[in-house]
PQR file with spaces between the fields and no chain letter, atoms N, CA, C, O and H, PARSE charges and radii, in Angstrom:
ATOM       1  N    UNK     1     -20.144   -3.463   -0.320 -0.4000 1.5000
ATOM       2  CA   UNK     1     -19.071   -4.291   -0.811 -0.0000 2.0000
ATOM       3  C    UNK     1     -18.062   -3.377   -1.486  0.5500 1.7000
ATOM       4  O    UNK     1     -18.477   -2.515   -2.261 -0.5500 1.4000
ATOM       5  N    UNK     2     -16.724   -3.515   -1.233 -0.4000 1.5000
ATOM       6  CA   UNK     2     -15.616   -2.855   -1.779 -0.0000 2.0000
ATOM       7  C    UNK     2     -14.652   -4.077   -2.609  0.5500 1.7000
ATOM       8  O    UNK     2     -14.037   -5.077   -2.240 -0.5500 1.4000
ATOM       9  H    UNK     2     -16.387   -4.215   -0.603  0.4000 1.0000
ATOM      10  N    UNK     3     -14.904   -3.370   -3.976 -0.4000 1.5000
ATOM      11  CA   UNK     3     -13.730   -4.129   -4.508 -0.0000 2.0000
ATOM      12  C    UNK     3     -12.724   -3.585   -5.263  0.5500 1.7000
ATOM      13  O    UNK     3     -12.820   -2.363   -5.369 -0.5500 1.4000
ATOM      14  H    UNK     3     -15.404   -2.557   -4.276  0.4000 1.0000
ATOM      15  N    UNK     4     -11.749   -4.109   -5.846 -0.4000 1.5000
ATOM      16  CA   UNK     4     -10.336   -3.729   -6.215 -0.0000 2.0000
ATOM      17  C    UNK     4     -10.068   -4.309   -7.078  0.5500 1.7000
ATOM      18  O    UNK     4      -9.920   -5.527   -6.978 -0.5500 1.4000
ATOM      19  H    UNK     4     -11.671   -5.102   -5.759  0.4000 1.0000
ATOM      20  N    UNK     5      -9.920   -3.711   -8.147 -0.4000 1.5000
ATOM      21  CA   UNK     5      -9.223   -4.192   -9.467 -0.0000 2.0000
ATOM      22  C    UNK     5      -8.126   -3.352  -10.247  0.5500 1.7000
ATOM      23  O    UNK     5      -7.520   -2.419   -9.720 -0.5500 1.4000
ATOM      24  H    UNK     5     -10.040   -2.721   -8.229  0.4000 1.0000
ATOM      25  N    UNK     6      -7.895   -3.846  -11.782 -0.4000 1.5000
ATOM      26  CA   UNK     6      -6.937   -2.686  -11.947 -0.0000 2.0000
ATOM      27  C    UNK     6      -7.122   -3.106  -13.508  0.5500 1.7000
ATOM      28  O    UNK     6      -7.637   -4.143  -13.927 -0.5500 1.4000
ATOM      29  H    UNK     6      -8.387   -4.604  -12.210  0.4000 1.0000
ATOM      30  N    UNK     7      -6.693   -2.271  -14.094 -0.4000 1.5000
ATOM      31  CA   UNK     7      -7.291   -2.766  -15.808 -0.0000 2.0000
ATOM      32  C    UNK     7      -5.839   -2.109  -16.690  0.5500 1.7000
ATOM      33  O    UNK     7      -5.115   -1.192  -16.301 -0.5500 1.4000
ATOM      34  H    UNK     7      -6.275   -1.429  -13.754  0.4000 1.0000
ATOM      35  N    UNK     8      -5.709   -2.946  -18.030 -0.4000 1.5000
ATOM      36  CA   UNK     8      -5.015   -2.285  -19.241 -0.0000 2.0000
ATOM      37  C    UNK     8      -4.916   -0.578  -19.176  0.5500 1.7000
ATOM      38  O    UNK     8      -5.924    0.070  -18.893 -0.5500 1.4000
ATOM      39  H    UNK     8      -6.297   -3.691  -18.346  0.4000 1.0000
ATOM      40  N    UNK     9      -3.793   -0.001  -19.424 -0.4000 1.5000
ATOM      41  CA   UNK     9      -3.454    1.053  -19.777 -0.0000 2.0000
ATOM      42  C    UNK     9      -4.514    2.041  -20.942  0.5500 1.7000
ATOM      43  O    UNK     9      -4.822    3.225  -21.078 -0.5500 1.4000
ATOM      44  H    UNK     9      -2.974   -0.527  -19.653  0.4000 1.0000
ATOM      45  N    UNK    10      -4.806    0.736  -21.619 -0.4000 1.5000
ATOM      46  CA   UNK    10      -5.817    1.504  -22.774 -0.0000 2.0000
ATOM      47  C    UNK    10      -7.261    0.908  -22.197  0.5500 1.7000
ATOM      48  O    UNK    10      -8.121    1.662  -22.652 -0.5500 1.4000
ATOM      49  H    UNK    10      -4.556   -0.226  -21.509  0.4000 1.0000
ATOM      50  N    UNK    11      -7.673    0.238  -21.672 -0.4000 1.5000
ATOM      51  CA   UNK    11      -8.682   -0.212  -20.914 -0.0000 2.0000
ATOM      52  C    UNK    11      -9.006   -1.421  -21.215  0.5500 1.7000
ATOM      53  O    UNK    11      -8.116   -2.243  -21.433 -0.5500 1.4000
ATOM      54  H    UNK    11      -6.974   -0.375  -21.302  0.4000 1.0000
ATOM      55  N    UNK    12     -10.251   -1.742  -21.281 -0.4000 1.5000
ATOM      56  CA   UNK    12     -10.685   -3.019  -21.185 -0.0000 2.0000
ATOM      57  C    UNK    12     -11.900   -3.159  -22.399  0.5500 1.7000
ATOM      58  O    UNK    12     -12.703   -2.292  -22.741 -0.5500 1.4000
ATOM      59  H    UNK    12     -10.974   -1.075  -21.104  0.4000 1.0000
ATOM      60  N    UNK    13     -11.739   -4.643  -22.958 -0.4000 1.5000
ATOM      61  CA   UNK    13     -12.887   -4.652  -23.777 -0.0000 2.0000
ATOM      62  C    UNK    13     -13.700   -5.781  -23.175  0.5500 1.7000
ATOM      63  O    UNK    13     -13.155   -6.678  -22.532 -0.5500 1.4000
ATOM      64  H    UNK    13     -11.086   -5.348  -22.680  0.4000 1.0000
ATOM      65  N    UNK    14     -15.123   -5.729  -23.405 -0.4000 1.5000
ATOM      66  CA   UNK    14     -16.276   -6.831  -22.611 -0.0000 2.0000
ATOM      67  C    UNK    14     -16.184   -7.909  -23.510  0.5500 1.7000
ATOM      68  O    UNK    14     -15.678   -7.848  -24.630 -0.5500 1.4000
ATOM      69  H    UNK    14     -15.566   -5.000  -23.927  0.4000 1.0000
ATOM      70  N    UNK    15     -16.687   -8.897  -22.984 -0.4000 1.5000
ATOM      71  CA   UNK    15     -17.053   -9.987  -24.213 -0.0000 2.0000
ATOM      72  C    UNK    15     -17.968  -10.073  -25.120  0.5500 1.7000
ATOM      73  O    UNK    15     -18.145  -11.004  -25.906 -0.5500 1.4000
ATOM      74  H    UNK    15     -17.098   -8.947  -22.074  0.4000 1.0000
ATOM      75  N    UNK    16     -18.714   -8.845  -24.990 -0.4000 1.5000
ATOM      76  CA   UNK    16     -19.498   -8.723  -26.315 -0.0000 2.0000
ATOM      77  C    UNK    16     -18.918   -7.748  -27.330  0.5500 1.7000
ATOM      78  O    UNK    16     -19.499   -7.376  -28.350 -0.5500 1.4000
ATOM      79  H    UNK    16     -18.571   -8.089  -24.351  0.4000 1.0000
ATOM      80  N    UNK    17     -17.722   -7.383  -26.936 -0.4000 1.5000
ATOM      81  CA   UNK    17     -16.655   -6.274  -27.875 -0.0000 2.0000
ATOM      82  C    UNK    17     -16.430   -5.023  -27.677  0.5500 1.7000
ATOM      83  O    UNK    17     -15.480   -4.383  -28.127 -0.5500 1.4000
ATOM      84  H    UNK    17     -17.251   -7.685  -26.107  0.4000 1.0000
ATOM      85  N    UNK    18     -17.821   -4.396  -26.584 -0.4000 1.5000
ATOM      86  CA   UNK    18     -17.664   -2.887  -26.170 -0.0000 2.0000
ATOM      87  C    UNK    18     -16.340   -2.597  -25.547  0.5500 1.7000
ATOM      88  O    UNK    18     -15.817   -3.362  -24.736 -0.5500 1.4000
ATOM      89  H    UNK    18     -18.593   -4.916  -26.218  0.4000 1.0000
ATOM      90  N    UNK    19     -15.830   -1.517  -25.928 -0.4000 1.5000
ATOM      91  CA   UNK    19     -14.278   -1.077  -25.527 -0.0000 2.0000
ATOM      92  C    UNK    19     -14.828   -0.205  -24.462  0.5500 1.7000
ATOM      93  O    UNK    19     -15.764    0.557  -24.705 -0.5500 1.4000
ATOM      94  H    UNK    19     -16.254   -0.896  -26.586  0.4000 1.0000
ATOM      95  N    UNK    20     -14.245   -0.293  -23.211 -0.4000 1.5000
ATOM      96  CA   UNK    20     -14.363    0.337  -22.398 -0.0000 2.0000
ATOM      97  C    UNK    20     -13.447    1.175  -21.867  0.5500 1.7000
ATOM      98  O    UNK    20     -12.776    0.638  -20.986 -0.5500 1.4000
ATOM      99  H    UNK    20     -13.485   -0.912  -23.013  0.4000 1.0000
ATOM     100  N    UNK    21     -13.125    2.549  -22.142 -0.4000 1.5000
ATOM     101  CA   UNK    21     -11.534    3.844  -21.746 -0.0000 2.0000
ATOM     102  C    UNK    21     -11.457    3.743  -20.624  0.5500 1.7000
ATOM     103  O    UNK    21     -12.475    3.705  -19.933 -0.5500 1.4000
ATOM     104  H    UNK    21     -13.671    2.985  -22.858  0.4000 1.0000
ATOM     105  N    UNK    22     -10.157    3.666  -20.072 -0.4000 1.5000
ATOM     106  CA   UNK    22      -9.848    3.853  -18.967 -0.0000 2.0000
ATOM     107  C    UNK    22      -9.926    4.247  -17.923  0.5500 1.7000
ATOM     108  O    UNK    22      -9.617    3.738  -16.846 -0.5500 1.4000
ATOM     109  H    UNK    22      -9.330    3.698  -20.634  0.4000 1.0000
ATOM     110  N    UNK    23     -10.415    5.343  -18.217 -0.4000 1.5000
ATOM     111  CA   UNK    23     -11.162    6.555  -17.341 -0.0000 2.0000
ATOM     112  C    UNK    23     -12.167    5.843  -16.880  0.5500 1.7000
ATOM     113  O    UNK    23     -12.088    5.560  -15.685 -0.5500 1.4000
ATOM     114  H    UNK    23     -10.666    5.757  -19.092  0.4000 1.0000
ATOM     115  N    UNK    24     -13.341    5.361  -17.614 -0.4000 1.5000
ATOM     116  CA   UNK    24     -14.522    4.811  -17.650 -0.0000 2.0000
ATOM     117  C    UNK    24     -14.355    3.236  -17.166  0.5500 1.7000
ATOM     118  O    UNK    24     -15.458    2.761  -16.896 -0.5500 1.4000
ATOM     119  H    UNK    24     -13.405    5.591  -18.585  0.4000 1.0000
ATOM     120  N    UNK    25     -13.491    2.499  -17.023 -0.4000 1.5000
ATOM     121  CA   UNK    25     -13.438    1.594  -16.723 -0.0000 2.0000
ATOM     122  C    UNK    25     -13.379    1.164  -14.818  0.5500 1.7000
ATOM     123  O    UNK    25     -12.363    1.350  -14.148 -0.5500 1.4000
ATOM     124  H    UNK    25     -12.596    2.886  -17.243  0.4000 1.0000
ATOM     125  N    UNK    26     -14.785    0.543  -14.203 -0.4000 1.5000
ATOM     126  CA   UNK    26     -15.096    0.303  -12.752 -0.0000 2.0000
ATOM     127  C    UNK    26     -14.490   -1.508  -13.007  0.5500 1.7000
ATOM     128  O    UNK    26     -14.288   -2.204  -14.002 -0.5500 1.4000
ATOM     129  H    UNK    26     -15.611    0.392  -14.746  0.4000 1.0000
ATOM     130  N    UNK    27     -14.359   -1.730  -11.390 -0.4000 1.5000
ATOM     131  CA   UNK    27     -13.900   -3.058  -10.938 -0.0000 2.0000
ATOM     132  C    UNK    27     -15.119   -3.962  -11.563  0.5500 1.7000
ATOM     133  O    UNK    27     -14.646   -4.949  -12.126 -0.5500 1.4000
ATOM     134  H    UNK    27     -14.523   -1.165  -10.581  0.4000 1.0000
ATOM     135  N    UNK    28     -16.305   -3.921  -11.616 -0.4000 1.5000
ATOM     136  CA   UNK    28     -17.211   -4.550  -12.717 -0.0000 2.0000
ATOM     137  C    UNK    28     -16.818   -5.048  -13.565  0.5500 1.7000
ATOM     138  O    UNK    28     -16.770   -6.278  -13.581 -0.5500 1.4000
ATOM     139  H    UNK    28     -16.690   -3.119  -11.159  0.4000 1.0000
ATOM     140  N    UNK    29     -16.368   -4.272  -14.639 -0.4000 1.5000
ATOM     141  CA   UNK    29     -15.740   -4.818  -15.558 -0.0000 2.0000
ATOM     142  C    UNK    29     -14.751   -5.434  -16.125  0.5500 1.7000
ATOM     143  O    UNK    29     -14.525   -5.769  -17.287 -0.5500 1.4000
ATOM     144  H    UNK    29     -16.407   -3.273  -14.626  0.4000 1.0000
ATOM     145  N    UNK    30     -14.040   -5.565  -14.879 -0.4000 1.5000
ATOM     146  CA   UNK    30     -12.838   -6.337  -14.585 -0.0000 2.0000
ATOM     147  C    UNK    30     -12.989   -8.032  -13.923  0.5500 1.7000
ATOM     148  O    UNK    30     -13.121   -8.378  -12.749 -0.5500 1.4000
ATOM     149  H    UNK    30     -14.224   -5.292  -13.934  0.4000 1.0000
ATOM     150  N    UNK    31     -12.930   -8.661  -14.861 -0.4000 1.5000
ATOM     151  CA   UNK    31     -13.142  -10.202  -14.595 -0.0000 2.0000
ATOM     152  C    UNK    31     -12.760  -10.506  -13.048  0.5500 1.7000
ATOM     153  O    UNK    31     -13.506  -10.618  -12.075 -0.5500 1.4000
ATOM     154  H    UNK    31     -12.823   -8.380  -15.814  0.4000 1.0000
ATOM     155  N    UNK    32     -10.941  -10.629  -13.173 -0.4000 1.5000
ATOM     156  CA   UNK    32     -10.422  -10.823  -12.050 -0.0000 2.0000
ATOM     157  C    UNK    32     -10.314   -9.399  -11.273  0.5500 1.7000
ATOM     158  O    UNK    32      -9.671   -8.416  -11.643 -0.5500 1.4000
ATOM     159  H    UNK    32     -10.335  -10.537  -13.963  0.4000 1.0000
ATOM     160  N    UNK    33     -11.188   -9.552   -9.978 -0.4000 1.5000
ATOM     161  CA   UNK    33     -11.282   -8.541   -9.263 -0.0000 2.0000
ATOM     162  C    UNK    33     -11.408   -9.323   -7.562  0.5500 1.7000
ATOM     163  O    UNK    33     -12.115  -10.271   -7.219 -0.5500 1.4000
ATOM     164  H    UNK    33     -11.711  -10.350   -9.677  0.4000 1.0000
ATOM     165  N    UNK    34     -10.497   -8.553   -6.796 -0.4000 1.5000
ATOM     166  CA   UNK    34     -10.503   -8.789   -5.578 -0.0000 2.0000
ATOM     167  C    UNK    34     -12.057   -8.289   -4.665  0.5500 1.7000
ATOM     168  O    UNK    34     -12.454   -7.300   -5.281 -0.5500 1.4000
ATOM     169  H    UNK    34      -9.923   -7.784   -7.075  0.4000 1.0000
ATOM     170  N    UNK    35     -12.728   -8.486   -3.863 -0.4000 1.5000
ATOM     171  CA   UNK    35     -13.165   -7.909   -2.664 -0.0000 2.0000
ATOM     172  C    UNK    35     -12.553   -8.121   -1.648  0.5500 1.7000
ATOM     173  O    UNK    35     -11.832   -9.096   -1.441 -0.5500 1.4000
ATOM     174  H    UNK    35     -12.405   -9.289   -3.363  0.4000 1.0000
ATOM     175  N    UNK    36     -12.853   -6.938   -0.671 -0.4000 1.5000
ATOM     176  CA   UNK    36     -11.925   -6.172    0.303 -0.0000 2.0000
ATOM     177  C    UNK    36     -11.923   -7.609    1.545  0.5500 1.7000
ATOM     178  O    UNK    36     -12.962   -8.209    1.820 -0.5500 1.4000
ATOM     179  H    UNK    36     -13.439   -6.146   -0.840  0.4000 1.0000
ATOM     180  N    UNK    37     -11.013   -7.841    1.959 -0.4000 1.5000
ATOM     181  CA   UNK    37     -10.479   -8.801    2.854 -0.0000 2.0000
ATOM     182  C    UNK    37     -10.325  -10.006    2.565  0.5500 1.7000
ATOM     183  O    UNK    37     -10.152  -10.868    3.427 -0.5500 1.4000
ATOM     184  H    UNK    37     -10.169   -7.353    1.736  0.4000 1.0000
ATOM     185  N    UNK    38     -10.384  -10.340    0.782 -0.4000 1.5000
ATOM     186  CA   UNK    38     -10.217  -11.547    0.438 -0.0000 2.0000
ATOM     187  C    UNK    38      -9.093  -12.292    0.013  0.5500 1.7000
ATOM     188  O    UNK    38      -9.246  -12.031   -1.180 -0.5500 1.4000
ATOM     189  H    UNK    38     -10.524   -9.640    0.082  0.4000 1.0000
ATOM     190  N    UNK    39      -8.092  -13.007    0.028 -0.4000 1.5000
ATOM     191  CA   UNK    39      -7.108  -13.464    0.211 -0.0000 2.0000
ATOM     192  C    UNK    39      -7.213  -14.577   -1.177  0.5500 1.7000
ATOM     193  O    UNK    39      -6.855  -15.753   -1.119 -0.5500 1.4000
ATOM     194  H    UNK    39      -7.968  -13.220    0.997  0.4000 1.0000
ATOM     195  N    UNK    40      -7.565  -14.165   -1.931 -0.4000 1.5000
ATOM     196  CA   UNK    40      -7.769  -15.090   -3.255 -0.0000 2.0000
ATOM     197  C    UNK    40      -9.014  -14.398   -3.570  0.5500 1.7000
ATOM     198  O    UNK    40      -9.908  -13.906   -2.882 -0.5500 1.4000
ATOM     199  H    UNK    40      -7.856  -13.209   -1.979  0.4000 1.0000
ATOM     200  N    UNK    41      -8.711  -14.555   -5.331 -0.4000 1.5000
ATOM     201  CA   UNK    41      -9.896  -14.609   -5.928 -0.0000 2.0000
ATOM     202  C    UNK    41     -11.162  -15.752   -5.655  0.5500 1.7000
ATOM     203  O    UNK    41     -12.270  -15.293   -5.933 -0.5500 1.4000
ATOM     204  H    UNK    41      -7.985  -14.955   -5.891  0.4000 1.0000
ATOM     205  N    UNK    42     -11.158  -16.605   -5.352 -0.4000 1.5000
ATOM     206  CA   UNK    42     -11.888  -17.680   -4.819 -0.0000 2.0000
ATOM     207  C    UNK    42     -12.399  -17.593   -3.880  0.5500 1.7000
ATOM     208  O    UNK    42     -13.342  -18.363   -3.699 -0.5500 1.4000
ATOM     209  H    UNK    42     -10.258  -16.978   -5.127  0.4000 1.0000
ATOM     210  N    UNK    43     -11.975  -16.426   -2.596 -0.4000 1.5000
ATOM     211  CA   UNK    43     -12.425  -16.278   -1.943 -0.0000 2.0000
ATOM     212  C    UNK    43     -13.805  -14.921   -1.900  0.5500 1.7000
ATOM     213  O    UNK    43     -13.755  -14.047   -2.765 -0.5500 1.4000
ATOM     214  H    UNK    43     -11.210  -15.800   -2.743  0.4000 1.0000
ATOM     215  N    UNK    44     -15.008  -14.892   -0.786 -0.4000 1.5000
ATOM     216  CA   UNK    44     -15.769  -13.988   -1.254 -0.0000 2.0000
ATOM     217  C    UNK    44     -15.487  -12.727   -0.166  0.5500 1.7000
ATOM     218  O    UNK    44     -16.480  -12.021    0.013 -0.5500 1.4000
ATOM     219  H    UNK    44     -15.049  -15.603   -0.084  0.4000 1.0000
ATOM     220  N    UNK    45     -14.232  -12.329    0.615 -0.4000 1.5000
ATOM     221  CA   UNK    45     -14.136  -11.663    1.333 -0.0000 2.0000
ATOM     222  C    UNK    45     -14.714  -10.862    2.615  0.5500 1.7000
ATOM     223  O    UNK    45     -15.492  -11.573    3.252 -0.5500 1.4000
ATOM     224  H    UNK    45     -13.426  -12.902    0.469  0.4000 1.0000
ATOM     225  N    UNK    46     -14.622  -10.188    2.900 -0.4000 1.5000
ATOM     226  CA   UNK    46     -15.445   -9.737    4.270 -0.0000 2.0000
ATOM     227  C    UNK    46     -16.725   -9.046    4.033  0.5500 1.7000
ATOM     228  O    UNK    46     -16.830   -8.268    3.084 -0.5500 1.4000
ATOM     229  H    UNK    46     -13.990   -9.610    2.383  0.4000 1.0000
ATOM     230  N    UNK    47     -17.440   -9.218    4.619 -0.4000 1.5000
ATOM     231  CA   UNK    47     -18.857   -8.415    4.398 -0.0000 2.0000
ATOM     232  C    UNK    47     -19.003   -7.482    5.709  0.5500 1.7000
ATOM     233  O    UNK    47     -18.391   -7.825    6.720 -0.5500 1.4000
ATOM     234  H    UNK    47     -17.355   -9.850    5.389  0.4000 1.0000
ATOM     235  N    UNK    48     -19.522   -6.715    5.718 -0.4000 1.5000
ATOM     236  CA   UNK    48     -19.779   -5.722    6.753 -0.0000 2.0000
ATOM     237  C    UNK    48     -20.758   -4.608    6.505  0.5500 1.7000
ATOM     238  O    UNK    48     -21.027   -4.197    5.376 -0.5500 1.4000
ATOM     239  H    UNK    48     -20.019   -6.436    4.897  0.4000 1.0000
ATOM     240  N    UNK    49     -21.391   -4.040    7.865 -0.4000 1.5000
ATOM     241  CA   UNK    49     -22.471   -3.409    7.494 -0.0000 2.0000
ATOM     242  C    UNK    49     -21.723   -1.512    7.813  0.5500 1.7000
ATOM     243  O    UNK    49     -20.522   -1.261    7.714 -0.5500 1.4000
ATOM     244  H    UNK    49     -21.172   -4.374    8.782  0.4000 1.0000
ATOM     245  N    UNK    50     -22.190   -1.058    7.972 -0.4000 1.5000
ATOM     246  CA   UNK    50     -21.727    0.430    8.060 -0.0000 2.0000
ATOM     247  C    UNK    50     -22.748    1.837    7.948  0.5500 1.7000
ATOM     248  O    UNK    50     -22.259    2.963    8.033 -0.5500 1.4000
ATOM     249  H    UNK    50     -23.165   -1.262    8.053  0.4000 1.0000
């Protein structure tokens, strides 16, 4: 699975308060995050094997 996100300049904090740097910050931790061929967040995008 490939996904795509993009986060704050200074990064992101979790909902339990951990600040997460920028550097250090993966599409995980990014709430709203795309996967690869999905056309909305709502959607669950393409799956494929490789």
């Amino acid at each position: 699975m490939v996904e795509l996100a993009s986060c704050p300049k200074d990064g992101t904090i979790m909902s339990w308060g951990e600040k997460i740097p920028p550097n250090k910050v993966i599409a995980h931790h990014i709430n709203e995050r795309f996967r690869l061929g999905a056309k909305s967040l709502e959607e669950d995008g393409i799956w494929f094997n490789y």
